[in-house]
C-alpha positions in Angstrom: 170.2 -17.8 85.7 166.5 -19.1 85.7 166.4 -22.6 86.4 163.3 -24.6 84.2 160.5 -24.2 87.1 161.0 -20.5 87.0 161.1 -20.2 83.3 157.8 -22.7 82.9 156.2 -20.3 85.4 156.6 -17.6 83.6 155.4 -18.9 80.4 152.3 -20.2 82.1 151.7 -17.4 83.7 151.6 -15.2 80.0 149.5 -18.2 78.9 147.2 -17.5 81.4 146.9 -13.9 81.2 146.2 -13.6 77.0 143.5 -16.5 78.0 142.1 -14.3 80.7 142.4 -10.8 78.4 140.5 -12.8 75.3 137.5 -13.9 77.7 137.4 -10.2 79.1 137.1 -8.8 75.7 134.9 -11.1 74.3 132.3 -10.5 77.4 132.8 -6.9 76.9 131.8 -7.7 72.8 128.8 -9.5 74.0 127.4 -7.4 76.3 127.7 -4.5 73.9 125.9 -6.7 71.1 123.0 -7.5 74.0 123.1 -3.7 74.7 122.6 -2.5 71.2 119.7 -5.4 70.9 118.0 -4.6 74.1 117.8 -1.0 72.9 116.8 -1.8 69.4 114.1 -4.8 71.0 112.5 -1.4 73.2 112.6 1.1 70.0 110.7 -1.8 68.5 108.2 -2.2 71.0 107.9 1.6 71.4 107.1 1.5 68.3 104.1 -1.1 68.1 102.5 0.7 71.5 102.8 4.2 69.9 100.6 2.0 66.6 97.9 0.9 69.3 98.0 4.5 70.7 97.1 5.9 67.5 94.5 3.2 66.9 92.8 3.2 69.8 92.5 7.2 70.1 91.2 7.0 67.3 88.7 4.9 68.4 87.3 7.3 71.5 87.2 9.7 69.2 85.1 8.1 66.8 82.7 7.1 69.9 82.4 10.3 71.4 81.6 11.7 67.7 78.8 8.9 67.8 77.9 9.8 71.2 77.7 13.5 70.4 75.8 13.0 67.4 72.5 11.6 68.7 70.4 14.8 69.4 68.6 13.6 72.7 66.0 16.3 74.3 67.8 19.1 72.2 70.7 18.6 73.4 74.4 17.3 72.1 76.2 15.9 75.4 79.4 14.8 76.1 79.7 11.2 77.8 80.0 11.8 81.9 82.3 9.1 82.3 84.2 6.9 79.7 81.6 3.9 80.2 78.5 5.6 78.9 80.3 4.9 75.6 79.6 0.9 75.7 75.7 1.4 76.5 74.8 5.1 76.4 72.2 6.1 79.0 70.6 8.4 77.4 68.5 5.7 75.7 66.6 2.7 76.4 67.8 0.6 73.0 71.1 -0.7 73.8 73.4 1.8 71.5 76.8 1.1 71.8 79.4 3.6 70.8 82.6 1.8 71.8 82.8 -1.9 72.2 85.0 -2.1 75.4 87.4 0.1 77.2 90.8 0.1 75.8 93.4 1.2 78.1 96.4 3.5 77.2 98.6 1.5 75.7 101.9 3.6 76.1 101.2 3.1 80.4 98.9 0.1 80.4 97.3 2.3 82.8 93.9 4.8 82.4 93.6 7.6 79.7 93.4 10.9 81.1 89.7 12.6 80.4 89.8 16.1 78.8 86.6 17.8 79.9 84.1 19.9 77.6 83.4 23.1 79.1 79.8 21.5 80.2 82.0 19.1 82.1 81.4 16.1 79.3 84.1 14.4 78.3 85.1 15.5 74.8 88.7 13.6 74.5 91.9 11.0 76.1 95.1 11.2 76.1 98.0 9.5 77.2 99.4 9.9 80.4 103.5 9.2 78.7 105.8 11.7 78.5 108.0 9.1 76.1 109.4 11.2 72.6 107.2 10.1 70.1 108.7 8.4 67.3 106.5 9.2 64.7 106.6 13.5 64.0 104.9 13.9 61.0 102.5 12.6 58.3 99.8 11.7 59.7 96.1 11.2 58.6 94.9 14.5 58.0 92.2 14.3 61.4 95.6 14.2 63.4 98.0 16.5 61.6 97.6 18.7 65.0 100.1 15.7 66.4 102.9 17.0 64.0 105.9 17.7 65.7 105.0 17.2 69.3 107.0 15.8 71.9 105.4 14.0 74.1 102.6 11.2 73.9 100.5 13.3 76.0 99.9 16.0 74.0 98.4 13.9 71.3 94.6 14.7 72.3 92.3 12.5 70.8 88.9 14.3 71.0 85.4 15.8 69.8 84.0 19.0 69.9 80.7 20.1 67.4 82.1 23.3 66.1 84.8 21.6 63.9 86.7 18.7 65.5 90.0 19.6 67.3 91.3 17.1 65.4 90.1 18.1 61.9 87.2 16.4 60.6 83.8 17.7 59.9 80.8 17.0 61.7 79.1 13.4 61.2 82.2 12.9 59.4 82.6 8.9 60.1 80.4 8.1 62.6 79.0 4.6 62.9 75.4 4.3 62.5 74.8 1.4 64.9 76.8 -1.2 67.0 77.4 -3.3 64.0 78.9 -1.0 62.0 81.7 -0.3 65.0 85.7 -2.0 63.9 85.6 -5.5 65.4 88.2 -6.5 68.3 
């Protein structure tokens, strides 16, 4: 027979292991809950970075639509490098086609260049090979971006033909630094 030490053990004992199994289960609840809002909180800022991506794409390839529309000696360049956009060289008036350099905002690193065959720079793109969120509908000068699965191949570029990206010739383009989006 158990005496009353033995019996009060035991009871105890039960008491102490439902107390232990309800903290255990309510730590896996929560860390589920954080789980689910950490991956919701990302998704959400995915979301805002792959915004600024399309924004500021668009505006390289408004400047190098600027830059390529100023007939100088003949000719219709490409940019050499990404900071003839802020003061072009080609002139002595200060023409700015860009107002600062905007870095990719999906690596918060540099854009990658895509090269005219002249070896101008006709484009960026990201660097991220992140899913894109957004696969369809967009404005019609990036419905090329439709379906694609990767930041990097959205290609945010010029060319005088037809742009890559579908717009027409002088289509847009800012007349003078004033008339560039403020930021």
């Amino acid at each position: 027979m158990m005496t009353g030490f033995a019996s009060r053990r035991g009871f105890s004992g039960n008491q102490r292991g439902v107390t232990l199994l309800t903290v255990l289960v309510m730590v896996v609840v929560i860390g589920l809950t954080l789980g689910m809002a950490g991956t919701s909180w990302r998704s959400l800022m995915q979301r805002e970075r792959e915004e600024e991506l399309l924004w500021r794409g668009d505006q390289y390839r408004r400047a190098f639509e600027s830059y390529r529309q100023i007939n100088h000696g003949g000719l219709r360049r490409s940019p050499e490098r990404l900071e003839d956009l802020l003061r072009d060289p080609r002139s002595l008036q200060v023409k700015r086609h860009l107002r600062r350099l905007y870095p990719d905002p999906m690596t918060g690193g540099d854009w990658v260049v895509v090269k005219d065959p002249a070896g101008g720079i006709k484009g960026v793109r990201s660097s991220s090979n992140d899913e894109p969120f957004k696969k369809d509908d967009f404005p019609e000068e990036y419905d090329t971006f439709a379906n694609r699965g990767k930041y990097s191949e959205w290609e945010f570029s010029y060319s005088s033909e037809k742009n890559r990206v579908g717009t027409t010739q002088g289509a847009g383009v800012p007349t003078a630094a004033g008339d560039l989006p403020a930021n």
